[in-house]
C-alpha distance (Angstrom), angle and dihedral (degrees) to the residues before:
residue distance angle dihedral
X1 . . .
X2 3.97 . .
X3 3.56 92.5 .
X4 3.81 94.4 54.2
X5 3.91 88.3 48.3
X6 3.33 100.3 53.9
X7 4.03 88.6 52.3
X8 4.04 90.5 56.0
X9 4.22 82.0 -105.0
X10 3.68 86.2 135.5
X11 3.76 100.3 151.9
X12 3.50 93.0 47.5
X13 3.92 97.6 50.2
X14 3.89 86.1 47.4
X15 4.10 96.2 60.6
X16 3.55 83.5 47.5
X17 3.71 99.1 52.8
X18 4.08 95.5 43.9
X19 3.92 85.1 46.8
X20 4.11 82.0 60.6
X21 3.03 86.3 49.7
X22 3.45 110.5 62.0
X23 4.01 90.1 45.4
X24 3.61 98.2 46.7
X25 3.39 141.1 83.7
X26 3.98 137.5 163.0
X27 3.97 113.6 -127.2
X28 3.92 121.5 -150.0
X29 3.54 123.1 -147.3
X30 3.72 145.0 117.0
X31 4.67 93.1 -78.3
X32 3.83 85.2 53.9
X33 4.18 133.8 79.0
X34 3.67 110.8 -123.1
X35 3.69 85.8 -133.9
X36 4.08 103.7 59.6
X37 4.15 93.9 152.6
X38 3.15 89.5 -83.9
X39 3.58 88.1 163.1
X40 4.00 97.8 49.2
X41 3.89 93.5 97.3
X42 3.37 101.7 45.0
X43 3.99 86.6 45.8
X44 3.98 92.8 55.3
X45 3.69 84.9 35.8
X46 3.89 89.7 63.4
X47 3.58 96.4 45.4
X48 3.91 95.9 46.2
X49 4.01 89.5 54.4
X50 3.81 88.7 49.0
X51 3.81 88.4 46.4
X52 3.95 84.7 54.3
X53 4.24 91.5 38.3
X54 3.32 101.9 -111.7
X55 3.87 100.9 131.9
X56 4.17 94.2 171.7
X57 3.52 87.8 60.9
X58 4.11 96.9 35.5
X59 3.61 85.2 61.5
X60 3.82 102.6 46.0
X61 3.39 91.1 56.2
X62 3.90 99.0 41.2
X63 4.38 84.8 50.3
X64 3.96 84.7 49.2
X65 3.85 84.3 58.0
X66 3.63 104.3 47.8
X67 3.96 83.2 55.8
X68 3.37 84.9 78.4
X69 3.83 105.2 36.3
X70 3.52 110.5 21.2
X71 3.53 93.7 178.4
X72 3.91 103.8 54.2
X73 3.85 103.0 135.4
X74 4.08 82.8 -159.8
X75 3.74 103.2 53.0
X76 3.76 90.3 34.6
X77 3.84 91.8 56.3
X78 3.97 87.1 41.8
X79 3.74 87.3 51.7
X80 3.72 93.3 56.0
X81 3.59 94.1 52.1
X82 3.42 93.9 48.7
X83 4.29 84.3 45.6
X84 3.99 84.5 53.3
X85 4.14 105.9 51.0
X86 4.21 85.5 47.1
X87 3.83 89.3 57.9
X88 4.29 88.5 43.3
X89 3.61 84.6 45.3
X90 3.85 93.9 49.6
X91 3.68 93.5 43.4
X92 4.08 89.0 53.8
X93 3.62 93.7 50.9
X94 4.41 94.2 39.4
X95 4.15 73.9 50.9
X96 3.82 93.0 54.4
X97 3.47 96.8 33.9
X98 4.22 82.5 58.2
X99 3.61 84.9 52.9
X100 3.26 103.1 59.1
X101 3.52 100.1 40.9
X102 3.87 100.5 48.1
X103 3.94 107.0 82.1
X104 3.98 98.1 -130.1
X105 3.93 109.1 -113.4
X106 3.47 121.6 -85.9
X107 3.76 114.1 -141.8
X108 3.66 117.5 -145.5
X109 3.75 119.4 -153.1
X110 3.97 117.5 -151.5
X111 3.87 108.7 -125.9
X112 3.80 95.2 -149.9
């Protein structure tokens, strides 16, 4: 699924990944490290839907990773970004939202 991300195949490395996921599963016990990446799919799962533009779903994912490394300097500044083109995105629709809903000015000439 990396692979195909890096390329721009971000469709394809996203069937793979929620194929994983339906026949994985992380075991805890005492033979295993707490920290087994849990977070890697839902890190590469964040960047493939912003690769594809879907920013809801880019930031799900990248929130779902920091649950398991809070501290990630990568995924945090990823996050941020992601934070930062849903507030442009916002502002352009509030913007065209205004638009619409503000009867343009009609100018009156004086017919003196």
């Amino acid at each position: 699924a990396e692979v195909y991300n890096e390329h721009g195949f971000f469709t394809a490395a996203l069937g793979l990944l929620e194929d994983a996921s339906k026949i994985t599963y992380q075991h805890f016990d005492w033979v295993e490290d707490s920290n087994s990446y849990t977070e890697r799919s839902d890190d590469i799962l964040s960047i493939i839907y912003y690769g594809l533009k879907d920013i809801d779903n880019a930031i799900y994912y990248c929130e779902r990773a920091l649950n398991h490394v809070p501290d990630d300097l990568r995924i945090l500044r990823n996050y941020s970004a992601f934070l930062k083109e849903k507030i442009v995105m916002l502002e352009k629709q509030t913007q065209e939202q205004n638009r619409e809903t503000v009867p343009e000015m009609i100018e009156f000439v004086d017919e003196q």
